[in-house]
PyMOL Python script that loads the backbone (N, CA, C, O; Angstrom):
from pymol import cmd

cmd.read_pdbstr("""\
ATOM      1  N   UNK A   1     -31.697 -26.944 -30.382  1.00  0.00           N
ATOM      2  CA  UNK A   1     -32.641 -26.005 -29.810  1.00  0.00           C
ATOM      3  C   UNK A   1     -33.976 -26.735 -29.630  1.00  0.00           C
ATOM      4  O   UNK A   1     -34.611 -27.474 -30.382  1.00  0.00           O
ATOM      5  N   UNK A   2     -34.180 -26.311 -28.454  1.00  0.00           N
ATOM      6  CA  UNK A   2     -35.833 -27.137 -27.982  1.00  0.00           C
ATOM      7  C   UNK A   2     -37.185 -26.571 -28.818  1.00  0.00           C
ATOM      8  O   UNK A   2     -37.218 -25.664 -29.649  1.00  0.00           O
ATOM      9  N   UNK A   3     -38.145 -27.300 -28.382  1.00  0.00           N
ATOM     10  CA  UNK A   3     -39.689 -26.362 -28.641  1.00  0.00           C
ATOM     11  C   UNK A   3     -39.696 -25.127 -28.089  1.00  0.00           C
ATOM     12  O   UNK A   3     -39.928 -24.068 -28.672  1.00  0.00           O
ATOM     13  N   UNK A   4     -39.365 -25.339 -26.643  1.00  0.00           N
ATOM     14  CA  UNK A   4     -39.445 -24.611 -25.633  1.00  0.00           C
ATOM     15  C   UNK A   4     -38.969 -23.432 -25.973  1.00  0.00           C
ATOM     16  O   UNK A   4     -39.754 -22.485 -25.913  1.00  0.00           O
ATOM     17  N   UNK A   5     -37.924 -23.250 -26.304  1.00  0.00           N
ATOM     18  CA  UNK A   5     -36.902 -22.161 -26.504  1.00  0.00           C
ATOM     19  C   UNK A   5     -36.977 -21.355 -28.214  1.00  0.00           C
ATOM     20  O   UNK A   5     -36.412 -20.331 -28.598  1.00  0.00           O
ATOM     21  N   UNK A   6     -37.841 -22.232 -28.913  1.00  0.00           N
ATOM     22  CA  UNK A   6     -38.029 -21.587 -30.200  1.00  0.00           C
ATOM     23  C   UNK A   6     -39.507 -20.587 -29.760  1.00  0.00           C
ATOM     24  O   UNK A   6     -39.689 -19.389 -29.977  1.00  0.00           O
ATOM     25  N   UNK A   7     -40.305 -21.460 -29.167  1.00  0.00           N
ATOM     26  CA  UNK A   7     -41.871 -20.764 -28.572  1.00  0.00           C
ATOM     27  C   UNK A   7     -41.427 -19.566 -28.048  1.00  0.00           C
ATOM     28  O   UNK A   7     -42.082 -18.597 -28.432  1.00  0.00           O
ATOM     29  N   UNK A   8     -40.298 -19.272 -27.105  1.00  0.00           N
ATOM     30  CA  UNK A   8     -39.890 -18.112 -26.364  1.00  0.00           C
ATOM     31  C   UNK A   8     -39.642 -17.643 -27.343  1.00  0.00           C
ATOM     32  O   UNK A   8     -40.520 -16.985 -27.901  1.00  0.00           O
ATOM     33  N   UNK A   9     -38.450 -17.778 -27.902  1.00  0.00           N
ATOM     34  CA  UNK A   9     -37.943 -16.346 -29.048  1.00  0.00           C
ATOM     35  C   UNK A   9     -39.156 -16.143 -29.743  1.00  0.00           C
ATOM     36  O   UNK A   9     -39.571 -15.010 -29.499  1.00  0.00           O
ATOM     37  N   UNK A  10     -40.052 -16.900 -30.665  1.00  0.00           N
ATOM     38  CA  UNK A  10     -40.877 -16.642 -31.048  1.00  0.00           C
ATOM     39  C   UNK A  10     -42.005 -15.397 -30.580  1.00  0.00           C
ATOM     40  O   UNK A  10     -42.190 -14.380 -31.248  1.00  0.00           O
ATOM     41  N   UNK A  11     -42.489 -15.619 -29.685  1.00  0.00           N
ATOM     42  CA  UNK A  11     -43.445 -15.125 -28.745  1.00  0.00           C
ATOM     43  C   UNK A  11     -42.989 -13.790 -28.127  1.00  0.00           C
ATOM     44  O   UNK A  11     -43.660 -12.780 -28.337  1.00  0.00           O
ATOM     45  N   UNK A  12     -41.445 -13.727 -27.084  1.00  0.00           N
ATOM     46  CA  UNK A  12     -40.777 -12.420 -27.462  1.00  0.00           C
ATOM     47  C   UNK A  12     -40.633 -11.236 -28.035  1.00  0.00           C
ATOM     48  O   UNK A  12     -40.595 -10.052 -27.703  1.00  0.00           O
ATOM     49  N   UNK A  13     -40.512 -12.370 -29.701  1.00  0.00           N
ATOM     50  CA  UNK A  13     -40.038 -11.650 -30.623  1.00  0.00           C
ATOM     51  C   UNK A  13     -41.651 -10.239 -31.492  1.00  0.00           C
ATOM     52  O   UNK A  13     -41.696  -9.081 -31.906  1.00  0.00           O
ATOM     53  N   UNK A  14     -42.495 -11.274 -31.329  1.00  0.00           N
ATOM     54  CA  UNK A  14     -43.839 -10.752 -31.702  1.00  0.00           C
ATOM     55  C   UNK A  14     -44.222  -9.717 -30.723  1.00  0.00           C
ATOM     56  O   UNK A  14     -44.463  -8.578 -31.124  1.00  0.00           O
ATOM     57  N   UNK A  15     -44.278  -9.948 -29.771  1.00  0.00           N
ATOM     58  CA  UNK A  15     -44.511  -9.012 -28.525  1.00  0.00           C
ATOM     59  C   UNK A  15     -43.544  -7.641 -28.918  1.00  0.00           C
ATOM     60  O   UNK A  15     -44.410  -6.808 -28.652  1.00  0.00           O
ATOM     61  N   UNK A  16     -42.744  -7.077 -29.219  1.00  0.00           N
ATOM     62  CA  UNK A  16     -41.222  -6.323 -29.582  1.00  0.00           C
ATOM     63  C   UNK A  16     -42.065  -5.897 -30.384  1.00  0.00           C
ATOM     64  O   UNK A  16     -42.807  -4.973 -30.051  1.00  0.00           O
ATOM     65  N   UNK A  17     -42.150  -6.554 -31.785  1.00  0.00           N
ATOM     66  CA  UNK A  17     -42.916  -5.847 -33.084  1.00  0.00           C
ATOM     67  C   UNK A  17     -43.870  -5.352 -32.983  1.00  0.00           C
ATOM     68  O   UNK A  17     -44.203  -4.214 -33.314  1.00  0.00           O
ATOM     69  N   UNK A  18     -44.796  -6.678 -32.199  1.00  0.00           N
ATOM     70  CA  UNK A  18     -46.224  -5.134 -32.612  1.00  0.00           C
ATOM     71  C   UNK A  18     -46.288  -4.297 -31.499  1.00  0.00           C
ATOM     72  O   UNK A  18     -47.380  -3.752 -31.337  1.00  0.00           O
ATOM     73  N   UNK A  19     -45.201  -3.988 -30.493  1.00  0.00           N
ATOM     74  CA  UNK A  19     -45.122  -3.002 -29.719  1.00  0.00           C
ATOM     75  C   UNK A  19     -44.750  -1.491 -30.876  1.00  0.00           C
ATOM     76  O   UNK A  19     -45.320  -0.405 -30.981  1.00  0.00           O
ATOM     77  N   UNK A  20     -43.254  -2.231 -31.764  1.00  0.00           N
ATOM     78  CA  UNK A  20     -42.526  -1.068 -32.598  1.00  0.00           C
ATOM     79  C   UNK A  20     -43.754  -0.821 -33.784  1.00  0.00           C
ATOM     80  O   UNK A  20     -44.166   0.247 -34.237  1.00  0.00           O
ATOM     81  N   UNK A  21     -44.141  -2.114 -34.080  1.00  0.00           N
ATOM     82  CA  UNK A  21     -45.058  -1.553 -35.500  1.00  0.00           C
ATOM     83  C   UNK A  21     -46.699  -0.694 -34.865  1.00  0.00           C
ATOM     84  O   UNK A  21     -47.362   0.003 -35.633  1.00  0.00           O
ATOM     85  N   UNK A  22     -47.040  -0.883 -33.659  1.00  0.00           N
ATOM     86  CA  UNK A  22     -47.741   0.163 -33.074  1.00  0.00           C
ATOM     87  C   UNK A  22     -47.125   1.322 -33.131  1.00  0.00           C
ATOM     88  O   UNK A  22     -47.640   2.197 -33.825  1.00  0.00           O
ATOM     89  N   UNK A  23     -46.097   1.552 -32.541  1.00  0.00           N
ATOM     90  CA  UNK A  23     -45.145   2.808 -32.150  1.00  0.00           C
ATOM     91  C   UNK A  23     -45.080   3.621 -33.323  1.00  0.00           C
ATOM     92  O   UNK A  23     -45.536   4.764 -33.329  1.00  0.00           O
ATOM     93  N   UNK A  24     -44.312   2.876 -34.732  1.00  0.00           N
ATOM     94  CA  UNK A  24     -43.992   3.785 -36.380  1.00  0.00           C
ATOM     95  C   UNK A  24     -45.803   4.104 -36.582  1.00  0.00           C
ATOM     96  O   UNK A  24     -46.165   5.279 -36.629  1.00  0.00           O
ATOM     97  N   UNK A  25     -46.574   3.269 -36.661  1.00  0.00           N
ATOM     98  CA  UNK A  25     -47.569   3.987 -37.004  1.00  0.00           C
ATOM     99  C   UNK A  25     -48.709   5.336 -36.097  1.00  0.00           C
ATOM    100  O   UNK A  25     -49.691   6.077 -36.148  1.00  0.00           O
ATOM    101  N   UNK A  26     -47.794   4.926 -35.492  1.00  0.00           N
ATOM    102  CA  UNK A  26     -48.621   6.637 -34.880  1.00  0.00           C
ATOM    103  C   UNK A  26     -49.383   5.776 -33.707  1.00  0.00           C
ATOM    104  O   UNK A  26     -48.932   5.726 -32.562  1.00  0.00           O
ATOM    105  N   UNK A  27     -50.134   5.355 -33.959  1.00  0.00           N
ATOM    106  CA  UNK A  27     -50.888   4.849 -32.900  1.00  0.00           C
ATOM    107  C   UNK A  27     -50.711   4.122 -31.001  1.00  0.00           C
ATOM    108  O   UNK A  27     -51.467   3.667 -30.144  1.00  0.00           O
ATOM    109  N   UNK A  28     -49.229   4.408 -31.159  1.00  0.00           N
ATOM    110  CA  UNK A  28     -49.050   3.902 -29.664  1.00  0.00           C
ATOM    111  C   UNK A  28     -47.489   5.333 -29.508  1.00  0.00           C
ATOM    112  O   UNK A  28     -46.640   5.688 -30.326  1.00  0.00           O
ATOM    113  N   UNK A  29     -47.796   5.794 -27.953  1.00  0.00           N
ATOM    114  CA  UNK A  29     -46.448   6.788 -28.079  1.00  0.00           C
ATOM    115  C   UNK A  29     -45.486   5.953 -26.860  1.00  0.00           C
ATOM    116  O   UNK A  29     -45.673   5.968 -25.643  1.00  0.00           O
ATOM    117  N   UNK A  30     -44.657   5.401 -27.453  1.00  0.00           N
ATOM    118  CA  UNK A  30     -43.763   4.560 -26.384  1.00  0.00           C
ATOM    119  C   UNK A  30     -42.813   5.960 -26.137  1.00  0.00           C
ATOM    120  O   UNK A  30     -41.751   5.526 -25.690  1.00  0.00           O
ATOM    121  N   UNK A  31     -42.719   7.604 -26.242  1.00  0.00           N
ATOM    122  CA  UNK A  31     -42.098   8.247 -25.717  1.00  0.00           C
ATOM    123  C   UNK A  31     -42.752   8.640 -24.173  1.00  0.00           C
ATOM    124  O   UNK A  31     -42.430   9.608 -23.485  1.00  0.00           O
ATOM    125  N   UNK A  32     -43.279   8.095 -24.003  1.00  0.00           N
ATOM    126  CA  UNK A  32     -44.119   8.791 -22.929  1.00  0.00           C
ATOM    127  C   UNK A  32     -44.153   7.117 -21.703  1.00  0.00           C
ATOM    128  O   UNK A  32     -43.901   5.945 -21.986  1.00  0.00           O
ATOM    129  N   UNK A  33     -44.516   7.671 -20.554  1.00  0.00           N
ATOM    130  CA  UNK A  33     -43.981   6.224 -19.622  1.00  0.00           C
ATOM    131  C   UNK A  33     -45.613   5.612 -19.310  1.00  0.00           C
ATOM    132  O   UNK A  33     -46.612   6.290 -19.068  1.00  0.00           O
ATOM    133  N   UNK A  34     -45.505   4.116 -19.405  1.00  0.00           N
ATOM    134  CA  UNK A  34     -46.876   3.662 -20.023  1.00  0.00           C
ATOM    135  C   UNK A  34     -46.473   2.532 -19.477  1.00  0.00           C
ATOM    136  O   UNK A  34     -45.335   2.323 -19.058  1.00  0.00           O
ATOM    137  N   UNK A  35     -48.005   1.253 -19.454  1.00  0.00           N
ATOM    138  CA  UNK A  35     -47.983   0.319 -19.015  1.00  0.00           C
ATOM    139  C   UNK A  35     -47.281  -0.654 -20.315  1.00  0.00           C
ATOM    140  O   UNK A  35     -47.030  -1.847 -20.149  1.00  0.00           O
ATOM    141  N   UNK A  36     -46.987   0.167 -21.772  1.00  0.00           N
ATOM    142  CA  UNK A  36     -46.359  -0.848 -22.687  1.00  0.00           C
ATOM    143  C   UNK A  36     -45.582  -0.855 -22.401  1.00  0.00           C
ATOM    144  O   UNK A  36     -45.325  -2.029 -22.135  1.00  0.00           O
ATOM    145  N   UNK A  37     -44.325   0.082 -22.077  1.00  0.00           N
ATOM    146  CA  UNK A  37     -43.366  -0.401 -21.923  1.00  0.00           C
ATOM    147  C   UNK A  37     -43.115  -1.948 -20.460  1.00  0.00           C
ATOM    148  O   UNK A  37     -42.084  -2.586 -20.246  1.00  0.00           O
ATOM    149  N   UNK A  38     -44.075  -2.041 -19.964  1.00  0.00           N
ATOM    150  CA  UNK A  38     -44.224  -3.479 -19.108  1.00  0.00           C
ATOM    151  C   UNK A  38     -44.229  -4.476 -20.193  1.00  0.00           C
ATOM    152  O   UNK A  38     -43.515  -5.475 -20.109  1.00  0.00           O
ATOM    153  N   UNK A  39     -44.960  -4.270 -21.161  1.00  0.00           N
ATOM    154  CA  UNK A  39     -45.099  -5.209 -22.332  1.00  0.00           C
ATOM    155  C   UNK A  39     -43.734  -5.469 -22.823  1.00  0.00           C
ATOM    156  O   UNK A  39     -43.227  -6.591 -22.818  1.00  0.00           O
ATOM    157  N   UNK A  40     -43.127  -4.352 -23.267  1.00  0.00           N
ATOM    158  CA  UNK A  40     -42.135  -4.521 -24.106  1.00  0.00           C
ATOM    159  C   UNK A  40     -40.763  -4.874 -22.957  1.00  0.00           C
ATOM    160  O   UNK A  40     -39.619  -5.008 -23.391  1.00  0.00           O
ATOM    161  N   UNK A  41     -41.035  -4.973 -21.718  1.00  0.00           N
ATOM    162  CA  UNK A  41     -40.113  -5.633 -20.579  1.00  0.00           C
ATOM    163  C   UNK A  41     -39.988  -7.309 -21.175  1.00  0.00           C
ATOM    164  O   UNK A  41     -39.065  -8.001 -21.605  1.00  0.00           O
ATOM    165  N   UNK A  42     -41.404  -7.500 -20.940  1.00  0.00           N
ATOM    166  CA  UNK A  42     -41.759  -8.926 -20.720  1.00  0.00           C
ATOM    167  C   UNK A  42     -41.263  -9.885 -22.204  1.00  0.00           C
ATOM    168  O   UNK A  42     -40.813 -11.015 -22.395  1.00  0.00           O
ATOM    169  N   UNK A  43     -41.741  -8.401 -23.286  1.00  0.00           N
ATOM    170  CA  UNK A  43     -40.998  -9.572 -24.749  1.00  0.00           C
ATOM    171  C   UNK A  43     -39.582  -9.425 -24.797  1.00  0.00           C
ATOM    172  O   UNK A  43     -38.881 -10.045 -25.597  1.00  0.00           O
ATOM    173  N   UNK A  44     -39.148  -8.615 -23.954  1.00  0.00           N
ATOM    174  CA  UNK A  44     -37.608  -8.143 -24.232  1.00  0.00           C
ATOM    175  C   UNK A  44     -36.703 -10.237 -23.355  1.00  0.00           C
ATOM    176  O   UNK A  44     -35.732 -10.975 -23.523  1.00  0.00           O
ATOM    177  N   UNK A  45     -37.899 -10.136 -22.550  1.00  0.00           N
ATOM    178  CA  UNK A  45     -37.469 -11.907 -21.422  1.00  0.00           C
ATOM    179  C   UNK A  45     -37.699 -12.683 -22.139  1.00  0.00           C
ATOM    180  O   UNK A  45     -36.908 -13.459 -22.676  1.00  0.00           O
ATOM    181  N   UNK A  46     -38.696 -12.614 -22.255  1.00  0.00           N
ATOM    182  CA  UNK A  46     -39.013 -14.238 -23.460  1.00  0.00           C
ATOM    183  C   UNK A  46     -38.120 -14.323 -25.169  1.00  0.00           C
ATOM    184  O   UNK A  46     -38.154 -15.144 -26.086  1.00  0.00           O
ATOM    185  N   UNK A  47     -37.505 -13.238 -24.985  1.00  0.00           N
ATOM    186  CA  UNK A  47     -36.779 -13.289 -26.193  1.00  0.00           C
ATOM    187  C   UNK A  47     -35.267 -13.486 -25.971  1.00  0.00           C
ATOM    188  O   UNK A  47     -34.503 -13.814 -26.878  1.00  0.00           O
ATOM    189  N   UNK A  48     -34.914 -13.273 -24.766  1.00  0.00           N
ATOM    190  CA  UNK A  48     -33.567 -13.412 -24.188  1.00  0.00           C
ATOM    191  C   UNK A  48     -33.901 -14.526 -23.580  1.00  0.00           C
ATOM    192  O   UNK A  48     -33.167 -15.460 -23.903  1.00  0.00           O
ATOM    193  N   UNK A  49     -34.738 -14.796 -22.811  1.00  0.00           N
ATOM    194  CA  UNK A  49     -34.840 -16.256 -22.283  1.00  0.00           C
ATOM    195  C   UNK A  49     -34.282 -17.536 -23.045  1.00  0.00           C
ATOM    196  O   UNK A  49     -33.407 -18.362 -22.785  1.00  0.00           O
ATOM    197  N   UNK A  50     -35.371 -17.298 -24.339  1.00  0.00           N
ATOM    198  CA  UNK A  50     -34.701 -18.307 -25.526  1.00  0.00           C
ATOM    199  C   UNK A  50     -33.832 -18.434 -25.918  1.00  0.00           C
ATOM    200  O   UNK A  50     -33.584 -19.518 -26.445  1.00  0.00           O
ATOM    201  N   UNK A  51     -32.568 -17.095 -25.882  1.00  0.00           N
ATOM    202  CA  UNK A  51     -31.398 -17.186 -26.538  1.00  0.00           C
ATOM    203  C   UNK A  51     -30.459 -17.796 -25.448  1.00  0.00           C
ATOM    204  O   UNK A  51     -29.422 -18.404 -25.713  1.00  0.00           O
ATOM    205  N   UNK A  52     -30.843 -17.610 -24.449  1.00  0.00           N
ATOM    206  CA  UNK A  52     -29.338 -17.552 -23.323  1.00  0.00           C
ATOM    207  C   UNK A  52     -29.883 -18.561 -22.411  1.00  0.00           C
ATOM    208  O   UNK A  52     -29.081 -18.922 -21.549  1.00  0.00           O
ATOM    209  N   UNK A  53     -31.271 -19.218 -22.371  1.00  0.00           N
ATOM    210  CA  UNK A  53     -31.715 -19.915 -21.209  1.00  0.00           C
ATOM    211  C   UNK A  53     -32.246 -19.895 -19.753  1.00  0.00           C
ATOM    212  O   UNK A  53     -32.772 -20.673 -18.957  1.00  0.00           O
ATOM    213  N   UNK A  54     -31.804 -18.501 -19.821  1.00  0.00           N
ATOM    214  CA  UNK A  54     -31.833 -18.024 -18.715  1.00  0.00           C
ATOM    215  C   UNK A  54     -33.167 -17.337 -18.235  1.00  0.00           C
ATOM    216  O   UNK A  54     -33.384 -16.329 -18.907  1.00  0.00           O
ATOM    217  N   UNK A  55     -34.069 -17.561 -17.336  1.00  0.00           N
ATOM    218  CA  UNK A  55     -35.498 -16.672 -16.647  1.00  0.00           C
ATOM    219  C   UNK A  55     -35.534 -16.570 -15.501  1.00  0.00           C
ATOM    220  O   UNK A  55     -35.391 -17.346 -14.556  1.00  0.00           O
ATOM    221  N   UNK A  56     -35.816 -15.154 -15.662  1.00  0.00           N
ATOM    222  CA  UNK A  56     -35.562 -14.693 -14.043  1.00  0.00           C
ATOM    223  C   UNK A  56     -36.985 -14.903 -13.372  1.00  0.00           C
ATOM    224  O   UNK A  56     -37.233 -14.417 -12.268  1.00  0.00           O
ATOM    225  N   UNK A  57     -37.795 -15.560 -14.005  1.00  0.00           N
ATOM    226  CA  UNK A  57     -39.366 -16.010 -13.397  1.00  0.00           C
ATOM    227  C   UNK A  57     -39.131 -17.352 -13.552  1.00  0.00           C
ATOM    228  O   UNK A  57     -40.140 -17.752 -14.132  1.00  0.00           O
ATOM    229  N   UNK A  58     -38.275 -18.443 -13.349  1.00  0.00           N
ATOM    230  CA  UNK A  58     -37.744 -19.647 -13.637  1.00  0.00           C
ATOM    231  C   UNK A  58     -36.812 -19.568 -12.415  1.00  0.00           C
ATOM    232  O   UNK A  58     -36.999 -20.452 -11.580  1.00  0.00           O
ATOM    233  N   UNK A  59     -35.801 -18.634 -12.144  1.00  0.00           N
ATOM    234  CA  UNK A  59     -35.274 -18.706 -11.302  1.00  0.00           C
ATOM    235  C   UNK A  59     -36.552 -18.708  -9.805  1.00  0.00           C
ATOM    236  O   UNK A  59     -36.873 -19.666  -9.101  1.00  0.00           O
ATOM    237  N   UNK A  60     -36.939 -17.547  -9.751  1.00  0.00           N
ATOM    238  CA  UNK A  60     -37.621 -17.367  -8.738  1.00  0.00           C
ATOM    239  C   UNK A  60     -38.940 -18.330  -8.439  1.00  0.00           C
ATOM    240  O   UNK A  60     -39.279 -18.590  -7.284  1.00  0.00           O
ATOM    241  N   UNK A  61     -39.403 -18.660  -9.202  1.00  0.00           N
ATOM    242  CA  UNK A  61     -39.997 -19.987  -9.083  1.00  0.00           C
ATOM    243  C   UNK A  61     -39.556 -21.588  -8.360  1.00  0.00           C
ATOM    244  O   UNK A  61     -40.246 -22.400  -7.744  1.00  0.00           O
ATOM    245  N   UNK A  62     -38.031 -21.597  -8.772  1.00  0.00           N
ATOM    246  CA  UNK A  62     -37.272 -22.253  -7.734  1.00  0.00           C
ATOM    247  C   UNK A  62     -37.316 -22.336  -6.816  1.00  0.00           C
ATOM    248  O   UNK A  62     -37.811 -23.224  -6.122  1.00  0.00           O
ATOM    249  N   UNK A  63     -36.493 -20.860  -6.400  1.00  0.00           N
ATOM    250  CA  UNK A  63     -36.474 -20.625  -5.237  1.00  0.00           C
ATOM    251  C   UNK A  63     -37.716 -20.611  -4.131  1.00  0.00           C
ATOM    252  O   UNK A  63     -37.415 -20.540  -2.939  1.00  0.00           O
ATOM    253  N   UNK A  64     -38.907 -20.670  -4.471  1.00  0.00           N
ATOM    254  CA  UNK A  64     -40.255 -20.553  -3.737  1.00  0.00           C
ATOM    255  C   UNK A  64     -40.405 -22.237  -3.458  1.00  0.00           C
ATOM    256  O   UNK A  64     -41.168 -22.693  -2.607  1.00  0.00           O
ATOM    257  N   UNK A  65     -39.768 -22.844  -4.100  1.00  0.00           N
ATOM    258  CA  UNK A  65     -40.118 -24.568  -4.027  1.00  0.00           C
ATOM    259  C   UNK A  65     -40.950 -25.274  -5.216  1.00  0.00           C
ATOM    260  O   UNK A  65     -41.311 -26.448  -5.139  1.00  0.00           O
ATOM    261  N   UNK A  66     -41.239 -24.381  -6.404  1.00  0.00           N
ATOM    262  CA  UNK A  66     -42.029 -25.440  -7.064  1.00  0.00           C
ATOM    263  C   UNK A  66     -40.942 -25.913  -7.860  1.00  0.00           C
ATOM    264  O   UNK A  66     -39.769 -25.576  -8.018  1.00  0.00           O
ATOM    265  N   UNK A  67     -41.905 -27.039  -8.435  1.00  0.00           N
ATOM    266  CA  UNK A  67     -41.061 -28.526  -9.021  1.00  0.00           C
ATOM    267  C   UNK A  67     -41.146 -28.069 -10.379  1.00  0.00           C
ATOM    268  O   UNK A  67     -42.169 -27.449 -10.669  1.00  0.00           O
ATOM    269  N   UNK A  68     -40.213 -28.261 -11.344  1.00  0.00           N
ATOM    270  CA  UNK A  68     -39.508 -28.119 -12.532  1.00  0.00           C
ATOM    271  C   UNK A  68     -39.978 -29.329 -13.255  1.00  0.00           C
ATOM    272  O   UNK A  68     -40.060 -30.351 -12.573  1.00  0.00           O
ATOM    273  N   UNK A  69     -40.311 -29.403 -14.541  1.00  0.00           N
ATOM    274  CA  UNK A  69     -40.234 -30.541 -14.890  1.00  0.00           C
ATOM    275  C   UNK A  69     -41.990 -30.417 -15.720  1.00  0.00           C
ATOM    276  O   UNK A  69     -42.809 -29.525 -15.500  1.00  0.00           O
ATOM    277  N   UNK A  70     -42.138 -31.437 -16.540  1.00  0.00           N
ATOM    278  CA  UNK A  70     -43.296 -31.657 -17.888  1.00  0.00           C
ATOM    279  C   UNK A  70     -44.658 -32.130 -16.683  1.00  0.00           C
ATOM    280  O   UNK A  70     -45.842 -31.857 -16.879  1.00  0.00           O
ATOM    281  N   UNK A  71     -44.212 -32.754 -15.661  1.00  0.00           N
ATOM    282  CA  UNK A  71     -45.433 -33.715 -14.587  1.00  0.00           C
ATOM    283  C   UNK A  71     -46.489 -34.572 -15.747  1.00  0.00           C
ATOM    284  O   UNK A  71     -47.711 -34.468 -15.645  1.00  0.00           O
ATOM    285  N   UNK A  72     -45.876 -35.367 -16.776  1.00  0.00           N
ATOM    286  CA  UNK A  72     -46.593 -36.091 -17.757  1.00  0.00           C
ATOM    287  C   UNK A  72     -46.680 -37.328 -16.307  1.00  0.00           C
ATOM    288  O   UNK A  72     -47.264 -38.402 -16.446  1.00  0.00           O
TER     289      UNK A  72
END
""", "prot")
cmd.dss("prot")
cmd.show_as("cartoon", "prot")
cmd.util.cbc("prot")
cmd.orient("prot")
């Protein structure tokens, strides 16, 4: 497993929690339709990204023509 792919789950994974640990404490109502749940889209990717490799903002980035790669 890369940097890369530990930073994603990582980062994901935090994004998820303090969405839920907002949510149990009262202070955020994810029953109701809100710009968090965009949040909790985006950690739901970076947390699947890491596991499976797969980004659908990686894909589409492709496809537009940019170049892949560190450019060290």
């Amino acid at each position: 497993m890369t940097v890369e792919r530990i930073v994603r789950i990582v980062a994901g994974f935090f994004i998820m929690l303090s969405l839920a640990l907002a949510h149990f404490a009262d202070t955020v109502d994810m029953s109701q339709l809100s710009w968090l749940w965009f949040t909790a889209f985006v950690g739901a990717n970076l947390f699947q990204s890491g596991l499976t490799r797969f980004c659908p903002m990686d894909s589409i980035l492709k496809k537009m023509g940019v170049p892949s790669g560190c450019g060290l």
